[in-house]
C-alpha positions in Angstrom: -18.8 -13.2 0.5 -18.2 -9.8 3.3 -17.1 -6.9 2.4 -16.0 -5.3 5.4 -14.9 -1.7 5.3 -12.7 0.0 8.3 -12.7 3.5 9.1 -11.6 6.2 12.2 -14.4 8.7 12.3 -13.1 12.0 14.6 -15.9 13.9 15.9 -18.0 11.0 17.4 -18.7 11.8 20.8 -21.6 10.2 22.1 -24.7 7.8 21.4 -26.4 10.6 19.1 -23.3 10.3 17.4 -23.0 6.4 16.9 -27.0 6.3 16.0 -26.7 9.2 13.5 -23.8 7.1 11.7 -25.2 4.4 11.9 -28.6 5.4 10.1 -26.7 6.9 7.4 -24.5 3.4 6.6 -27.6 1.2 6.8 -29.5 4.0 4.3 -26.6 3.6 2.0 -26.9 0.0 2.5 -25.0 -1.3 4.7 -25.5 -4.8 6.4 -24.3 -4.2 10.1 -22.4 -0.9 11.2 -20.3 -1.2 14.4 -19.2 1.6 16.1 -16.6 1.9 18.8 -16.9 5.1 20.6 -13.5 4.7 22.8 -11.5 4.1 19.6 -13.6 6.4 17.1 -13.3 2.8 14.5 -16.5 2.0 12.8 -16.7 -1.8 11.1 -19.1 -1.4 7.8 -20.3 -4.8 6.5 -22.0 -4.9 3.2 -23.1 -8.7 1.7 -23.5 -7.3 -1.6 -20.0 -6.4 -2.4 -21.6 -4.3 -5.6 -23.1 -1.8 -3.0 -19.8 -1.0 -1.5 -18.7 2.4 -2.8 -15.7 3.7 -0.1 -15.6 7.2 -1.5 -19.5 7.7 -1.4 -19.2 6.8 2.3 -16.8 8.7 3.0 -18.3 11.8 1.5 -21.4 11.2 3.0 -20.4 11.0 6.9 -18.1 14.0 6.1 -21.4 15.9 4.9 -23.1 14.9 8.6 -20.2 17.0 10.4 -18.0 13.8 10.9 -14.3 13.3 10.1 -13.9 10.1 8.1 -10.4 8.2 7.7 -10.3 5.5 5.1 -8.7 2.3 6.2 -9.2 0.0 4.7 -11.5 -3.4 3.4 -11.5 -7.0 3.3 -13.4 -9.7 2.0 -14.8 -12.4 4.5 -15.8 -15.8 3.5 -19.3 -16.8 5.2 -19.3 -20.4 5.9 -22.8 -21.6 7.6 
């Protein structure tokens, strides 16, 4: 199973941006991070649901100067 978490990040406004995000997600332990810099929405996929921890992600990007908006998560079947 995916865990997918959605979020609006206000702030991001350019590659240096996207990449610091990014780093921070994958050193918390993120799968894949997907950022879209005309929509400010980042896609966080984790396959280990047990590492998914909203609050702690939140928190975190808030401490690297970013405004974080919760919005929610689903859970993806992978089918190979």
């Amino acid at each position: 199973m995916l865990m997918r978490v959605y979020l609006h990040i206000d702030g991001i406004h350019c590659g240096g941006c996207i990449n610091a995000i990014d780093q921070l997600l994958t050193n918390l332990g993120a799968d894949k991070v997907d950022i879209d810099l005309r929509t400010m929405t980042a896609k966080i996929d984790y396959f280990n649901q047990s590492e998914v921890d909203e609050f702690k992600i939140v928190r975190a990007i808030e401490e690297i100067g970013y405004l974080p908006i919760y919005l929610g998560k689903e859970l993806e079947e992978i089918l190979d």
